[in-house]
DOTORKE-969034 format. One record per residue (C-alpha): x, y, z; residue number from 0; residue in three letters. Coordinates in Angstrom, 3 decimals. Last residue first. Layout:
DOTORKE-969034
(node (X,Y,Z),NUM,'ala') ...
END
This chain:
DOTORKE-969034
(node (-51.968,34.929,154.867),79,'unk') (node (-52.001,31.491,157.029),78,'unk') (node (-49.707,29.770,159.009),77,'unk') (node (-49.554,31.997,161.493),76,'unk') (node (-45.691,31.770,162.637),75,'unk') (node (-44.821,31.861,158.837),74,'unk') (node (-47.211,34.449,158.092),73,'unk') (node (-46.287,36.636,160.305),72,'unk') (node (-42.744,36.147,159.208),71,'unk') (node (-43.868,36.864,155.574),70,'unk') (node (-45.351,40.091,156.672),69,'unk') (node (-42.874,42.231,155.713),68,'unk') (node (-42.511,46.258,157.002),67,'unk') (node (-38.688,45.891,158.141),66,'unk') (node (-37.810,44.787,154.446),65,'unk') (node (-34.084,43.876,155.065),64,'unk') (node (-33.854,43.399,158.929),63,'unk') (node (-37.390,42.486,158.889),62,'unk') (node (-36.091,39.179,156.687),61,'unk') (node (-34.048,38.233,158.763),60,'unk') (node (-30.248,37.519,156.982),59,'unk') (node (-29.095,34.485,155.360),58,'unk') (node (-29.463,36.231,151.883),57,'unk') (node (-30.162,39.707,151.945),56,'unk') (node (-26.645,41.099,150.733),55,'unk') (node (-26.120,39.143,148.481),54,'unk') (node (-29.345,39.111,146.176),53,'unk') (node (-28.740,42.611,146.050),52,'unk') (node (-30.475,45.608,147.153),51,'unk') (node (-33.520,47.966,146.006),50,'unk') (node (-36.720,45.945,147.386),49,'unk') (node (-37.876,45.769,143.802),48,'unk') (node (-33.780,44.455,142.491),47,'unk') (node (-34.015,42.312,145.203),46,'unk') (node (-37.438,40.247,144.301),45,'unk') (node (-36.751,40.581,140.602),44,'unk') (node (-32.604,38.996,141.230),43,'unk') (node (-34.192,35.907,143.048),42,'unk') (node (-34.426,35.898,146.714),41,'unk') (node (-33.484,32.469,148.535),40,'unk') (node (-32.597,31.879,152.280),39,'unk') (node (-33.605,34.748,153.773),38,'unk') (node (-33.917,34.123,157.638),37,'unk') (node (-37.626,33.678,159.508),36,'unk') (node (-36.615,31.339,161.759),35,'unk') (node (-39.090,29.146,160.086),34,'unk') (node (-37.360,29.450,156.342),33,'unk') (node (-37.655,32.742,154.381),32,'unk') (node (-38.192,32.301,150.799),31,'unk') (node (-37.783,35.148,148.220),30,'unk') (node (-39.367,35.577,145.056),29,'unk') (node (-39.571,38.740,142.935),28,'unk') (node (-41.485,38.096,139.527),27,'unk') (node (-39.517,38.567,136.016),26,'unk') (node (-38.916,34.541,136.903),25,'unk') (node (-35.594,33.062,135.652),24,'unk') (node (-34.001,32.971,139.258),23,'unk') (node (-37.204,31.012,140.098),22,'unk') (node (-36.712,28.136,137.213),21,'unk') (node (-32.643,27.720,138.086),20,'unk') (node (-34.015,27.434,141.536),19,'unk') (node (-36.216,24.881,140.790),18,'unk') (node (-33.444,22.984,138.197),17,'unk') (node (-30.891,23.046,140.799),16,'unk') (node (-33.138,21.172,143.585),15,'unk') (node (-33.930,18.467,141.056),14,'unk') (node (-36.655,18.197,138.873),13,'unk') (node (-40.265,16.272,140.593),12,'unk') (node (-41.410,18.918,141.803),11,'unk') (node (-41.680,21.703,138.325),10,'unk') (node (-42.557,18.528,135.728),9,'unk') (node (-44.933,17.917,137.942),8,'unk') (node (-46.501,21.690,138.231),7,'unk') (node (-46.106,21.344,134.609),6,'unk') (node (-48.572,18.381,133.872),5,'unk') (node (-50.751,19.911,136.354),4,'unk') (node (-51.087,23.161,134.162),3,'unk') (node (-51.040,21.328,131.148),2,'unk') (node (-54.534,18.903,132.567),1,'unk') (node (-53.843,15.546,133.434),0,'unk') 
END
């Protein structure tokens, strides 16, 4: 197993905590919208670029934060 696998194992296999303890920690914005196409995880990077807080885009649509996203598209889609 190469080190790259060996940490994308390490990285789904730890619990739920641990992940989002790992994407809080990223200097990369993250946010993950679920089917209906609400927020429901953006990291401090990912709100900080989009100028807001964490708060105040969680559990919301994601157009009604960043009307230009494509993440909904994508979503319904499928694809990128």
């Amino acid at each position: 197993m190469s080190a790259a696998d060996e940490r994308n194992h390490i990285i789904l296999n730890s619990e739920p905590l641990e992940i989002l303890s790992i994407l809080e920690g990223l200097r990369v914005g993250v946010i993950v919208i679920d089917k209906a196409e609400t927020v429901r995880f953006c990291n401090r990077a990912a709100a900080e670029f989009i100028g807001t807080s964490t708060g105040d885009i969680l559990n919301r649509k994601i157009f009604e934060t960043i009307p230009e996203s494509e993440l909904g598209r994508v979503i319904r889609e499928g694809r990128s």
